[in-house]
Backbone and ligand atoms as CSV (ligand in chain L), in Angstrom:
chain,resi,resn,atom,element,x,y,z
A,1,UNK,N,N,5.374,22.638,3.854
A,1,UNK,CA,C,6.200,23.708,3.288
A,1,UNK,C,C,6.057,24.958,4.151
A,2,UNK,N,N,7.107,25.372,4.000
A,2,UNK,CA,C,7.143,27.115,5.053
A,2,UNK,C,C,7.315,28.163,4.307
A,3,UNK,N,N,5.758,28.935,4.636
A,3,UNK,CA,C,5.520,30.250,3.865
A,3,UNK,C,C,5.891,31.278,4.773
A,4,UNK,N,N,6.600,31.988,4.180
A,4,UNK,CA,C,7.139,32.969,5.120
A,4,UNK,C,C,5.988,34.865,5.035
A,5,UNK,N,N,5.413,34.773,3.928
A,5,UNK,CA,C,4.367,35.723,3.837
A,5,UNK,C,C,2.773,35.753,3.584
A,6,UNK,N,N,2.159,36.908,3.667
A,6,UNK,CA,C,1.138,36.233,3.423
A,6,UNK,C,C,0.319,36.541,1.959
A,7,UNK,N,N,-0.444,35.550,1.626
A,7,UNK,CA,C,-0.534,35.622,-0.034
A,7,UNK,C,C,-1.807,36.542,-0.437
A,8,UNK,N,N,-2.533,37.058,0.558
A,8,UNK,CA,C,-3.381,38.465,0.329
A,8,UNK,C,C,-3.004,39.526,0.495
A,9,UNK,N,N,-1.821,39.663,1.082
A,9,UNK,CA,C,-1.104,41.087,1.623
A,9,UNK,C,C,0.129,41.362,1.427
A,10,UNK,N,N,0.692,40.402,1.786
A,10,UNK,CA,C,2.334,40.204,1.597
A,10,UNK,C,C,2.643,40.757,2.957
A,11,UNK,N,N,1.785,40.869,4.123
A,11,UNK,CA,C,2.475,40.880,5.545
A,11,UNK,C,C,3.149,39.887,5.767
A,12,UNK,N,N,3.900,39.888,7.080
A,12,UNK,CA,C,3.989,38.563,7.476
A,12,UNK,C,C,3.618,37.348,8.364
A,13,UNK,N,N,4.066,36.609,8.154
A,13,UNK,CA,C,3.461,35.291,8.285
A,13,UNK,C,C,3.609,35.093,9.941
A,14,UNK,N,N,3.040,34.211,10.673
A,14,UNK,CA,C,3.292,34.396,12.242
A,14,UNK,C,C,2.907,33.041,12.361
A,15,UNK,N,N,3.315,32.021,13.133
A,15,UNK,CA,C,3.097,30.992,13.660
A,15,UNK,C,C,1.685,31.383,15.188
A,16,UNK,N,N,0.638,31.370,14.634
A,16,UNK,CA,C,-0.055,31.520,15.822
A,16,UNK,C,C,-1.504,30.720,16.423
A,17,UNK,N,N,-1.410,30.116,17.583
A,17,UNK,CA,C,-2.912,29.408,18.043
A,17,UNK,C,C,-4.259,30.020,17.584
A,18,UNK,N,N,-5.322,29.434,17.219
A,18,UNK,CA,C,-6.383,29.561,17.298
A,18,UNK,C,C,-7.070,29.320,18.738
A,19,UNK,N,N,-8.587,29.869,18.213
A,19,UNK,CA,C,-9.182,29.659,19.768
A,19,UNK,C,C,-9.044,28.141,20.104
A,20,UNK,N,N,-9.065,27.053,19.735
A,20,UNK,CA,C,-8.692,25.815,19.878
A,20,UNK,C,C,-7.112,25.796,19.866
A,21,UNK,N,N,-6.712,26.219,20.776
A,21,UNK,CA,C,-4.996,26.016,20.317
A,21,UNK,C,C,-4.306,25.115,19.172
A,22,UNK,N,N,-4.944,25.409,17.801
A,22,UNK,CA,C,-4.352,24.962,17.127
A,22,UNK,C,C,-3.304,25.683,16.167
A,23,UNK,N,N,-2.202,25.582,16.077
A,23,UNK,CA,C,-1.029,26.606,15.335
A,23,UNK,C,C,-1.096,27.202,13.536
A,24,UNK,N,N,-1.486,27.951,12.912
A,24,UNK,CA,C,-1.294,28.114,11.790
A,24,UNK,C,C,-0.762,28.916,11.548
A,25,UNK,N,N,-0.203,29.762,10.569
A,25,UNK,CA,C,0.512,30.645,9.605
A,25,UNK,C,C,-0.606,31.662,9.415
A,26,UNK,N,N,-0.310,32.476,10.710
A,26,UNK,CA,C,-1.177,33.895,10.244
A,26,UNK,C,C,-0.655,35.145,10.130
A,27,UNK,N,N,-1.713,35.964,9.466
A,27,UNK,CA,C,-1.002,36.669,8.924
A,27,UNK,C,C,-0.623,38.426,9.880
A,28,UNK,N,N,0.344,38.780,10.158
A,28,UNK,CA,C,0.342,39.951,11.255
A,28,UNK,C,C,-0.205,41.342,11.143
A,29,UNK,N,N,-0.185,41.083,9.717
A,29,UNK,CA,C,-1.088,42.370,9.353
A,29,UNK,C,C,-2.566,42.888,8.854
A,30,UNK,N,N,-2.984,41.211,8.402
A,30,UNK,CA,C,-4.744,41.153,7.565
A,30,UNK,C,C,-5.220,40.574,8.486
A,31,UNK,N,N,-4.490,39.248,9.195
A,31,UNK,CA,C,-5.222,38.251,10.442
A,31,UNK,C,C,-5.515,37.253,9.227
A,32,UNK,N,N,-4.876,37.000,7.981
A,32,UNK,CA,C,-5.637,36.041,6.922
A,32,UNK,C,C,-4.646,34.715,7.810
A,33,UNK,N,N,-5.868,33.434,7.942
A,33,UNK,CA,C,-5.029,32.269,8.440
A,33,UNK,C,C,-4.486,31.446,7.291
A,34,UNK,N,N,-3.533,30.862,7.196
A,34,UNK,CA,C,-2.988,30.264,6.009
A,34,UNK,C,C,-3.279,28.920,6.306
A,35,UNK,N,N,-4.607,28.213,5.759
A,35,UNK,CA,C,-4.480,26.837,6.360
A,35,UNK,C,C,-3.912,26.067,4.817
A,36,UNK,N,N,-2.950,24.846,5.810
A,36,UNK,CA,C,-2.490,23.976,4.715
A,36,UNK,C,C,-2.970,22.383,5.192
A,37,UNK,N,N,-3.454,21.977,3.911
A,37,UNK,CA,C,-3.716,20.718,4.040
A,37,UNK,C,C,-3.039,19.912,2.993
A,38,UNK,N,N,-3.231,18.051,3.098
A,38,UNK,CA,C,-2.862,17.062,2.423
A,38,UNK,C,C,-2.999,17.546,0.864
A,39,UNK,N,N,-2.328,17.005,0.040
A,39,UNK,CA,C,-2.504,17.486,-1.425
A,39,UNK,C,C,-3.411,16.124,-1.774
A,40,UNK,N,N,-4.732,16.226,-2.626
A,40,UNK,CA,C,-5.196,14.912,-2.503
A,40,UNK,C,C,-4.786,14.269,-4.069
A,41,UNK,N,N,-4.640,13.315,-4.136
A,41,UNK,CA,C,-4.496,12.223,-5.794
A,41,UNK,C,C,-4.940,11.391,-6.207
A,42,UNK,N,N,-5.193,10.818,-7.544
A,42,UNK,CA,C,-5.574,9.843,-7.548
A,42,UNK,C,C,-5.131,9.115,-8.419
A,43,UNK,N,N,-4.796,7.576,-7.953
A,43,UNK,CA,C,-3.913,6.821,-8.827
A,43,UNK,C,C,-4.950,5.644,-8.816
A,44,UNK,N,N,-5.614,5.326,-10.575
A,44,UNK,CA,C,-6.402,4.202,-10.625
A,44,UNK,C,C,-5.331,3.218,-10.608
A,45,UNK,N,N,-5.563,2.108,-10.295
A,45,UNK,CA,C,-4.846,0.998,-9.869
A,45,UNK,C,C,-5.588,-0.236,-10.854
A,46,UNK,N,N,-4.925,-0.211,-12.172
A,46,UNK,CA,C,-5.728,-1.071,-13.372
A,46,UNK,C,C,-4.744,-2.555,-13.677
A,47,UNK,N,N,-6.025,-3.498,-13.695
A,47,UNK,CA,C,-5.696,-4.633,-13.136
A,47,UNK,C,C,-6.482,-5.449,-14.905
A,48,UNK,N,N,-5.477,-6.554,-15.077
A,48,UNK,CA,C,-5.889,-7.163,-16.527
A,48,UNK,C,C,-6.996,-8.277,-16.006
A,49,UNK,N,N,-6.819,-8.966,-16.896
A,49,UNK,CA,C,-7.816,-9.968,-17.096
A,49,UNK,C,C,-6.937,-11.205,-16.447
A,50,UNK,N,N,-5.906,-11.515,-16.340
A,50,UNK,CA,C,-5.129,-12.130,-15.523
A,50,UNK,C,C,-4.415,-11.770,-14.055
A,51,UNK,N,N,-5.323,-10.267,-13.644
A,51,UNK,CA,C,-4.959,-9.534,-12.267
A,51,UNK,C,C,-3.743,-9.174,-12.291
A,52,UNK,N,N,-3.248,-8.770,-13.588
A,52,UNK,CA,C,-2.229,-8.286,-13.129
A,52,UNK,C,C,-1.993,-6.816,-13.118
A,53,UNK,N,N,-1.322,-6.274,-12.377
A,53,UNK,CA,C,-1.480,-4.360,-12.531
A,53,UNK,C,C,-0.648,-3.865,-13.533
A,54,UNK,N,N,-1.106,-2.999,-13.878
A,54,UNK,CA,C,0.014,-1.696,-14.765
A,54,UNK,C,C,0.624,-0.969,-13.986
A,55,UNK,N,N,2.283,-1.051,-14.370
A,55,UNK,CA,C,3.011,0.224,-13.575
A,55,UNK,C,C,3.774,1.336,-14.483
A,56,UNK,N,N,3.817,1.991,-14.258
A,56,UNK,CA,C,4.513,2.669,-15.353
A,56,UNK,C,C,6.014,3.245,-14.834
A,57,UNK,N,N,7.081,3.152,-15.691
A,57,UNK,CA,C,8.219,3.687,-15.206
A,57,UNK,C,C,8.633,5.471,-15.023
A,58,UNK,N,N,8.939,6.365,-14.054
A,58,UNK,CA,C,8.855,7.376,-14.430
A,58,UNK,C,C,10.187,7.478,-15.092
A,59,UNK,N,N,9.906,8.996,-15.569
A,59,UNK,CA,C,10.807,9.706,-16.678
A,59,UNK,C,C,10.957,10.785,-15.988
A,60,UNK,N,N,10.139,11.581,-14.758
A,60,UNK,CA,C,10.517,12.550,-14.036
A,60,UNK,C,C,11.332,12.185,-12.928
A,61,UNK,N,N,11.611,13.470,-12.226
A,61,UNK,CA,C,11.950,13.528,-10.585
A,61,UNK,C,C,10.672,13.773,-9.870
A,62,UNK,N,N,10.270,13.099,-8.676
A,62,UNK,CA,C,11.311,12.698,-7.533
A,62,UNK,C,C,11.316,10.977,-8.151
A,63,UNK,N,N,12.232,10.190,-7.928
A,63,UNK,CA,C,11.988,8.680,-8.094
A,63,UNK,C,C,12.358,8.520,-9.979
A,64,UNK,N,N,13.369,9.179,-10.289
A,64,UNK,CA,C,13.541,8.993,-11.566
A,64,UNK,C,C,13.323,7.103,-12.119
A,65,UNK,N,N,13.478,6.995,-13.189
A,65,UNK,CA,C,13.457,5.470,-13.003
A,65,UNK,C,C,12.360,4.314,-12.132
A,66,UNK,N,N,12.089,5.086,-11.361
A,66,UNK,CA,C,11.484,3.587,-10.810
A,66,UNK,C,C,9.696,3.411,-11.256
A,67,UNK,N,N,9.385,2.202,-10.706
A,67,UNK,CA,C,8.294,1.874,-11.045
A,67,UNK,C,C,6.627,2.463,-10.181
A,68,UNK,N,N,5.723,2.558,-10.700
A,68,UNK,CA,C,4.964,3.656,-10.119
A,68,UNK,C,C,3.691,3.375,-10.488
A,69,UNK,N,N,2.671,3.263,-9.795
A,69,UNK,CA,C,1.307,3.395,-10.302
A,69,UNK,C,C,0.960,4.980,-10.952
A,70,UNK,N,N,0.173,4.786,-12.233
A,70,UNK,CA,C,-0.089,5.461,-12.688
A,70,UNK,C,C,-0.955,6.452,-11.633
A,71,UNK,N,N,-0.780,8.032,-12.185
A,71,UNK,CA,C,-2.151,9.066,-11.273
A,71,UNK,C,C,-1.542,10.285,-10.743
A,72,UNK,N,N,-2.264,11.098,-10.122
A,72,UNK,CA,C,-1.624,12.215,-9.720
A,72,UNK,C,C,-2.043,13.099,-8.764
A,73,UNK,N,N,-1.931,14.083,-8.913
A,73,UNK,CA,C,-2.884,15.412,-8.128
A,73,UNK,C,C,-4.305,16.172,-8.195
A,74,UNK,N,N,-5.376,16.176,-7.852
A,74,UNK,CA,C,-6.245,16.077,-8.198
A,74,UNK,C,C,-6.297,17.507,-8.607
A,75,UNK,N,N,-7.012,18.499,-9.205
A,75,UNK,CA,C,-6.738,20.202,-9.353
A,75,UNK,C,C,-7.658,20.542,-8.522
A,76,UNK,N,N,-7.742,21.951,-8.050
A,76,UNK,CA,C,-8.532,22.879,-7.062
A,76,UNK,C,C,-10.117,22.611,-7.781
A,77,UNK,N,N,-11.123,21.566,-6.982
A,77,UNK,CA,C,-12.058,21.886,-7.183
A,77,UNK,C,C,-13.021,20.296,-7.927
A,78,UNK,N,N,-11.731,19.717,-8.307
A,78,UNK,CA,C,-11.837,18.551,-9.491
A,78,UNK,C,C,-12.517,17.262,-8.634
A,79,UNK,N,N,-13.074,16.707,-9.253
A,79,UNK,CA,C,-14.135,15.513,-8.507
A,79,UNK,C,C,-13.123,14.064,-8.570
A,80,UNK,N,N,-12.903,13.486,-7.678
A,80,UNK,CA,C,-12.073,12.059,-7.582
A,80,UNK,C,C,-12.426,11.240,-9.017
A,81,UNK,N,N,-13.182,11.067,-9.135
A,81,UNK,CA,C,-13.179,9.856,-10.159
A,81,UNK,C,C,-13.070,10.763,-11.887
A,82,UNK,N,N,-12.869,12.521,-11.940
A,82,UNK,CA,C,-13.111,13.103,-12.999
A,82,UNK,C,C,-11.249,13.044,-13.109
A,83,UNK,N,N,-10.914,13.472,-11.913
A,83,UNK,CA,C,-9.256,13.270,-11.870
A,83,UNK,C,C,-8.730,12.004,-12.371
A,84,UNK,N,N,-9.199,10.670,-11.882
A,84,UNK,CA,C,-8.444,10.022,-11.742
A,84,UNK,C,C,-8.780,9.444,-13.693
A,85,UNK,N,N,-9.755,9.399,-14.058
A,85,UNK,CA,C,-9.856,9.372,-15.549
A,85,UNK,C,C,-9.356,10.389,-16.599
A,86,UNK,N,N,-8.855,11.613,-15.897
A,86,UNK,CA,C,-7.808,12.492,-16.836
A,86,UNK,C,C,-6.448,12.040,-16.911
A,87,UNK,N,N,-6.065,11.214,-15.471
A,87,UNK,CA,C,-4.855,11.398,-15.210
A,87,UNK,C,C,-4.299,10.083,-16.496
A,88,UNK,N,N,-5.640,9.097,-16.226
A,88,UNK,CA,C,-5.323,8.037,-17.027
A,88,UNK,C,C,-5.501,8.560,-18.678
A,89,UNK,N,N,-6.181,8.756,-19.190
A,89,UNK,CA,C,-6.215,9.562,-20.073
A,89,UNK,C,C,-4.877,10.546,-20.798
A,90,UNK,N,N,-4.310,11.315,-19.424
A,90,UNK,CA,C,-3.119,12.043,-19.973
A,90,UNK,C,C,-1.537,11.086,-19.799
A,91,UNK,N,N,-1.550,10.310,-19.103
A,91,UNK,CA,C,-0.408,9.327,-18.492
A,91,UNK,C,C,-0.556,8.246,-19.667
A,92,UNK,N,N,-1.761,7.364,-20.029
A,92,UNK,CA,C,-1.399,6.372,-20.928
A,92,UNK,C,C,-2.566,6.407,-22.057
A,93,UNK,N,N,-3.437,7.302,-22.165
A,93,UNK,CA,C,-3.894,7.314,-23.682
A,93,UNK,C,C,-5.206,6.693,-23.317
A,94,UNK,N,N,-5.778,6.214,-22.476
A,94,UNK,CA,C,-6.702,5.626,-22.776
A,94,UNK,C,C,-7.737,5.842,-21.554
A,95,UNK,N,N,-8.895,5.055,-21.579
A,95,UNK,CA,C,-10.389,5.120,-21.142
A,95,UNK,C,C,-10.412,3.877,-20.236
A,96,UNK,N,N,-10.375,4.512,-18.542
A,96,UNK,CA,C,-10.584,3.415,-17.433
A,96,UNK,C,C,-12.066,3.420,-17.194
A,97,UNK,N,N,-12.349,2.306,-15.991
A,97,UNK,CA,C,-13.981,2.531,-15.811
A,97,UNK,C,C,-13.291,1.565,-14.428
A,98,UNK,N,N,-13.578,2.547,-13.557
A,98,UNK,CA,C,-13.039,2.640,-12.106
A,98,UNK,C,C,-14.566,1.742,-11.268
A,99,UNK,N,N,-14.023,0.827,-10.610
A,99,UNK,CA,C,-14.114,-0.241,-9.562
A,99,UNK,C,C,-15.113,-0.051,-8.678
A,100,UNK,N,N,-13.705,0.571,-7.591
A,100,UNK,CA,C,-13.854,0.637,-6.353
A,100,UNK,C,C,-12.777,1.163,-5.764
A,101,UNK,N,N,-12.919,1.786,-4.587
A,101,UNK,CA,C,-11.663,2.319,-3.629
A,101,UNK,C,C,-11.044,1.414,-3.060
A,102,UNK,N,N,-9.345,0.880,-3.335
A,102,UNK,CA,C,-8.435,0.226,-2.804
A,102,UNK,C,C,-8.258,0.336,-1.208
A,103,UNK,N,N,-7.617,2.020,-1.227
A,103,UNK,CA,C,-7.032,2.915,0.230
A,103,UNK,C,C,-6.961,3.853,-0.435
A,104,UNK,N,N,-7.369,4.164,1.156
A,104,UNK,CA,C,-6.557,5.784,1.021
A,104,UNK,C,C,-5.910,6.420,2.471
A,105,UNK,N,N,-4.892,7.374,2.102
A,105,UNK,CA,C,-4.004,7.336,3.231
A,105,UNK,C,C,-3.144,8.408,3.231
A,106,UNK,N,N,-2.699,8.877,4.226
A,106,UNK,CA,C,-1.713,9.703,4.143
A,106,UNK,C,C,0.009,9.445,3.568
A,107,UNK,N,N,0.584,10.240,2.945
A,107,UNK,CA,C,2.151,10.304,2.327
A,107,UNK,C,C,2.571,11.424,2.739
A,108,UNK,N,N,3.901,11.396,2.470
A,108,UNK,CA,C,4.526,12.997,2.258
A,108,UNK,C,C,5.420,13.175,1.015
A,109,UNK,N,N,5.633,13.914,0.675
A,109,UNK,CA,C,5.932,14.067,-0.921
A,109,UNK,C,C,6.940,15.055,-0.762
A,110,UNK,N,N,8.362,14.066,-1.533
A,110,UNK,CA,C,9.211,15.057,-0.941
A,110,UNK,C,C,9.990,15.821,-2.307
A,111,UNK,N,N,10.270,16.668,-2.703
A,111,UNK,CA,C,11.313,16.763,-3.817
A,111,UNK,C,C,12.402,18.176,-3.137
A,112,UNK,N,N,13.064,18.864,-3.927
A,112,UNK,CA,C,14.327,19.414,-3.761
A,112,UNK,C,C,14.146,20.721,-2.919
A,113,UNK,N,N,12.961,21.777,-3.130
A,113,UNK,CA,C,12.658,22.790,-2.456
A,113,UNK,C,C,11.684,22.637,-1.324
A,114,UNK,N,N,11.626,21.364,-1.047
A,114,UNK,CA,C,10.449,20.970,0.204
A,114,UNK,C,C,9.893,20.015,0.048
A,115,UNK,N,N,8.703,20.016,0.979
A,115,UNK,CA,C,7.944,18.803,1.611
A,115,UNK,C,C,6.462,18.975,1.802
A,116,UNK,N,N,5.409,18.246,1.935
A,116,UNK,CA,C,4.364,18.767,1.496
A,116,UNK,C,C,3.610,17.287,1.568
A,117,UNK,N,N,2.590,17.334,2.057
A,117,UNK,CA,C,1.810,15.907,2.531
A,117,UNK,C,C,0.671,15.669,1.538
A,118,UNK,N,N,0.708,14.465,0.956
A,118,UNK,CA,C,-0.726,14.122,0.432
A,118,UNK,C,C,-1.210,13.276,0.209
A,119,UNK,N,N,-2.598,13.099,0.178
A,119,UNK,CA,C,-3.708,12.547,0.778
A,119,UNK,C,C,-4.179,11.524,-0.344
A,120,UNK,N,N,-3.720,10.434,-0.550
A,120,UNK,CA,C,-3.503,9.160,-1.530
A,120,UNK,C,C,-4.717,8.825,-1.809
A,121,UNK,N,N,-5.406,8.439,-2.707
A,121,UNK,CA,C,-6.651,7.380,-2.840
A,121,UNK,C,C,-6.551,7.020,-4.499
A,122,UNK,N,N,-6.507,5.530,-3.794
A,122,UNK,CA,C,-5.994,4.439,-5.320
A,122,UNK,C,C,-7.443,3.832,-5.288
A,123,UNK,N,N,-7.656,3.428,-6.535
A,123,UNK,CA,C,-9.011,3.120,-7.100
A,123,UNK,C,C,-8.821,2.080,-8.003
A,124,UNK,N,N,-9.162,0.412,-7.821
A,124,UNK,CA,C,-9.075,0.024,-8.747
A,124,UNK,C,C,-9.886,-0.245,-9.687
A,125,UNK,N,N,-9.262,-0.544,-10.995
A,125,UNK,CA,C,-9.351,0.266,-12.507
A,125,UNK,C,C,-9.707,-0.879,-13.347
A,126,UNK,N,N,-10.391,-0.681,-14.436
A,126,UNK,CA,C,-10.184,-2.203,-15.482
A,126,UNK,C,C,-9.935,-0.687,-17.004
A,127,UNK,N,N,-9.120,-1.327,-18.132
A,127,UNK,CA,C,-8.992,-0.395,-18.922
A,127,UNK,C,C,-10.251,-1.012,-20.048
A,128,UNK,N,N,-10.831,0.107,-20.197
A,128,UNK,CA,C,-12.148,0.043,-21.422
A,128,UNK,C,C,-11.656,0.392,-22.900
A,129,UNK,N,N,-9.862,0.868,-23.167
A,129,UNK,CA,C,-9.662,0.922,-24.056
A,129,UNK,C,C,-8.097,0.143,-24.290
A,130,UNK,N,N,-7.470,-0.399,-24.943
A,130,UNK,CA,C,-6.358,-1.598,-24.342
A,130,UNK,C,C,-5.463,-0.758,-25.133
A,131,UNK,N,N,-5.076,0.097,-26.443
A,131,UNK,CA,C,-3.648,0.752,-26.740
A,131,UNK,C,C,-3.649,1.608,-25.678
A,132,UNK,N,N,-2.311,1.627,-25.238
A,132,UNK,CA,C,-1.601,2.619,-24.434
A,132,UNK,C,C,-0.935,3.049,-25.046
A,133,UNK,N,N,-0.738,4.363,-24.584
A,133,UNK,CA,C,1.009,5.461,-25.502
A,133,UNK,C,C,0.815,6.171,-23.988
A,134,UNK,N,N,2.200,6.005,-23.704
A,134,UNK,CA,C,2.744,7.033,-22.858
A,134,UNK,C,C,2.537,8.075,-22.693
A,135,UNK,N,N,2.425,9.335,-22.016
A,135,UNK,CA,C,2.967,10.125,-22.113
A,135,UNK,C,C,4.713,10.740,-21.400
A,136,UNK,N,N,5.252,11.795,-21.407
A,136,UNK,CA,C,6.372,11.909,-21.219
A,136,UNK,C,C,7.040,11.941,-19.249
A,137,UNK,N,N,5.605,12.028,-19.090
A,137,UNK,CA,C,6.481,11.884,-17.808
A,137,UNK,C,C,6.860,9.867,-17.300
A,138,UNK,N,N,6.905,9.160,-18.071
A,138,UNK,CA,C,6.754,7.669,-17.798
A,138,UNK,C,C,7.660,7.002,-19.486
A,139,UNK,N,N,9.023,6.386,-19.221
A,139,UNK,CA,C,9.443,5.705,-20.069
A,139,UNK,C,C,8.971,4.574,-20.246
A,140,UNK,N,N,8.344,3.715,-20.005
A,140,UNK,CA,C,7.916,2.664,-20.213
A,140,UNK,C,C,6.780,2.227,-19.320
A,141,UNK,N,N,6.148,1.194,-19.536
A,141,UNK,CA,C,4.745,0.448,-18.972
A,141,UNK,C,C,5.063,-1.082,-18.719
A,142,UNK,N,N,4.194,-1.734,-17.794
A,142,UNK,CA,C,4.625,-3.228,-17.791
A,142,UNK,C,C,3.340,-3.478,-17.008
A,143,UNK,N,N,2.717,-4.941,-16.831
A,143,UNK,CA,C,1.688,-5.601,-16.535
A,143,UNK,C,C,2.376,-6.575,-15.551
A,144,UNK,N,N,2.333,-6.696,-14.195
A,144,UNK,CA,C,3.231,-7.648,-13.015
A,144,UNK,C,C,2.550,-8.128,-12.117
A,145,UNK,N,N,2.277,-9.363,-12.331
A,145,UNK,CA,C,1.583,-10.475,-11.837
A,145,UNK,C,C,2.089,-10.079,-10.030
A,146,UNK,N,N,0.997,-10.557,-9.142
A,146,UNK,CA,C,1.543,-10.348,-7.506
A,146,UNK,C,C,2.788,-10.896,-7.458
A,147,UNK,N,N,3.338,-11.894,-8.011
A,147,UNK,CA,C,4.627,-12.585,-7.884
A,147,UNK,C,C,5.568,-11.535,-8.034
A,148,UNK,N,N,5.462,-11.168,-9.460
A,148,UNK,CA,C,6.234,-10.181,-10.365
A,148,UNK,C,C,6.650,-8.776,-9.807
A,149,UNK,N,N,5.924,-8.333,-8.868
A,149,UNK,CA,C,5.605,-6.698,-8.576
A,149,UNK,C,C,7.074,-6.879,-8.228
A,150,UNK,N,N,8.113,-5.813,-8.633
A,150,UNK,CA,C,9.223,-5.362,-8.295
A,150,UNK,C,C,9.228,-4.566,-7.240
A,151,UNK,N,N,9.405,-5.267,-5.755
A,151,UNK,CA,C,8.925,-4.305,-4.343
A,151,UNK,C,C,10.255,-3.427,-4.212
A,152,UNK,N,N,11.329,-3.580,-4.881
A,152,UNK,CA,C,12.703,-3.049,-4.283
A,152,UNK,C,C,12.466,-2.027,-4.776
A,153,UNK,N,N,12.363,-2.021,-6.151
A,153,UNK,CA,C,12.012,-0.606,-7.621
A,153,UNK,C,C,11.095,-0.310,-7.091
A,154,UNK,N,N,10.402,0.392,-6.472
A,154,UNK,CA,C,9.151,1.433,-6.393
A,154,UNK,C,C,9.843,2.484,-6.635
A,155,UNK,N,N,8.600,3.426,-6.975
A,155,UNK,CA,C,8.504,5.138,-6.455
A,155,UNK,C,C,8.353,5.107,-5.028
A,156,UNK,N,N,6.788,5.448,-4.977
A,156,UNK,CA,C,7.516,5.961,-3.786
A,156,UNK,C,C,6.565,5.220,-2.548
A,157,UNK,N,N,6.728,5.793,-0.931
A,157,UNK,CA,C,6.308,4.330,-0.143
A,157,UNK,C,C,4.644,3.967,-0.156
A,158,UNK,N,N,4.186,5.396,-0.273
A,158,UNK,CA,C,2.802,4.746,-0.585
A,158,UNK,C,C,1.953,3.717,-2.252
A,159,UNK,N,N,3.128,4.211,-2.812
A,159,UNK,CA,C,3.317,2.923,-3.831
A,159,UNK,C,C,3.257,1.496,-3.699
A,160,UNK,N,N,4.030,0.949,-3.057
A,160,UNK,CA,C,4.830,0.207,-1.729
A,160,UNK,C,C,3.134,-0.515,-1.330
A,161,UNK,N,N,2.661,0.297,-0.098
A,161,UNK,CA,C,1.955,0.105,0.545
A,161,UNK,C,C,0.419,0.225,0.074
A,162,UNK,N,N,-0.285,0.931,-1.289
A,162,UNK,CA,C,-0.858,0.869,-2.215
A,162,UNK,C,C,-1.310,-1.073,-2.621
A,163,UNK,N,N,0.160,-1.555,-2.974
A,163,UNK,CA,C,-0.178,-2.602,-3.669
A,163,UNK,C,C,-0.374,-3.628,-2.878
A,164,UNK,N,N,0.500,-3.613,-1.322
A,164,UNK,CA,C,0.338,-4.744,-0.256
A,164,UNK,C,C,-0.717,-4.875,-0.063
A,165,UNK,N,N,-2.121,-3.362,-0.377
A,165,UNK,CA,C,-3.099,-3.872,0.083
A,165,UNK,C,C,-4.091,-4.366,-0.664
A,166,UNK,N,N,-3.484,-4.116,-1.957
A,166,UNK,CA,C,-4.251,-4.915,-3.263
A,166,UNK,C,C,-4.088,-6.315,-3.231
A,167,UNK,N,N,-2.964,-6.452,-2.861
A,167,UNK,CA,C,-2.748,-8.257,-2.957
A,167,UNK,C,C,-3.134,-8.437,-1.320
A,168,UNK,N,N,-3.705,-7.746,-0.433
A,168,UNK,CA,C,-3.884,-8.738,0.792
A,168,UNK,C,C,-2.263,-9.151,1.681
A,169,UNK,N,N,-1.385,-8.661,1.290
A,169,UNK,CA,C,0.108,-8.449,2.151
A,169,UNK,C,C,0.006,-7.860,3.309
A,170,UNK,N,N,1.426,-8.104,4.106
A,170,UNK,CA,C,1.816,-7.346,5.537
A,170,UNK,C,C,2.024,-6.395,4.733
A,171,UNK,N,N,1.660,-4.872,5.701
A,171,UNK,CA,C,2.035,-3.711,5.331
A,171,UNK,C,C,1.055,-2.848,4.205
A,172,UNK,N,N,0.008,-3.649,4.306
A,172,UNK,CA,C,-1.170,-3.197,3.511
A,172,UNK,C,C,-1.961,-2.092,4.180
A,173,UNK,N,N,-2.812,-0.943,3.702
A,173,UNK,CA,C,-3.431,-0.237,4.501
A,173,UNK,C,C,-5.008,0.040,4.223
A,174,UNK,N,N,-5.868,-0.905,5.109
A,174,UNK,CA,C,-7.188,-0.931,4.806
A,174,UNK,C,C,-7.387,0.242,5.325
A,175,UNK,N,N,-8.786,0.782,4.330
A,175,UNK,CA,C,-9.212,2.503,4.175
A,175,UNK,C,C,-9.842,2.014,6.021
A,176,UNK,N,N,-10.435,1.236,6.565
A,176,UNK,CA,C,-10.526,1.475,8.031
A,176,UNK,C,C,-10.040,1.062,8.882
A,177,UNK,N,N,-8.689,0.682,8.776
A,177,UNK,CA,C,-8.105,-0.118,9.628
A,177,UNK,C,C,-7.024,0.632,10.147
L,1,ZN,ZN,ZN,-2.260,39.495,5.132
């Protein structure tokens, strides 16, 4: 995303090298550097007793409609596995007890006023409590065997590429590979 000022001063913003020629958004009047990084998330990746995953359908934008692993944005400060048990918690009602790390990887995240990169890590999940209730950003839920996974319907590509590497598929992305 392009900040055009700066958010301690309200000077403006300058495209300029560091002593490592590296370019950031500084500021022309404080010298404050604006560094931007990956937004990080976390989407547990919860798998039944017959391996099959939960997806949930969204009800928001970007990707209205389509199908989506549950999870989200982690907040300023918030610990990976404290996130990724709120998110489950606020998305479907209930109590995960997280695995292990799937991947993790870079995306970019796009919606209507910009663009903005972030920093994926799916965790898979077993659920410790089995009612689900929605919440509103997700019309519906479903359980889809590797056969089943609807690859056309995703959200979005690290969705996609999330699950290739759960099932061991082309296009999978091992956390060291
Ligand atoms: Zn400033």
């Amino acid at each position: 995303m392009n900040y055009k000022f700066c958010p301690k001063c309200a000077g403006k913003l300058e495209e300029k090298a560091n002593h490592e020629g590296v370019i950031h958004p500084t500021c022309s009047k404080c010298g404050f550097v604006f560094y931007q990084n990956s937004k990080p998330t976390a989407s547990p990746v919860i798998l039944n007793d017959k391996d099959e995953v939960l997806l949930v359908k969204r009800a928001i934008e970007p990707h209205f409609g389509k199908w989506d692993l549950p999870g989200g944005f982690l907040e300023n400060g918030e610990e990976l596995i404290v996130g990724l048990k709120r998110e489950a918690r606020e998305e479907l009602g209930v109590e995960i007890e997280p695995l292990g790390i799937i991947s993790i990887f870079v995306d970019k995240y796009g919606y209507a006023k910009g663009d903005f990169f972030t920093f994926n890590v799916f965790v898979k999940s077993r659920l410790k409590s089995s009612k689900i209730k929605l919440d509103s950003e997700n019309s519906d839920f479903g359980w889809f065997a590797k056969e089943n996974v609807p690859w056309g319907d995703l959200a979005f590509a690290n969705t996609t590429i999330a699950l290739k590497t759960l099932y061991n598929l082309p296009g999978g992305r091992e956390i060291l590979g």
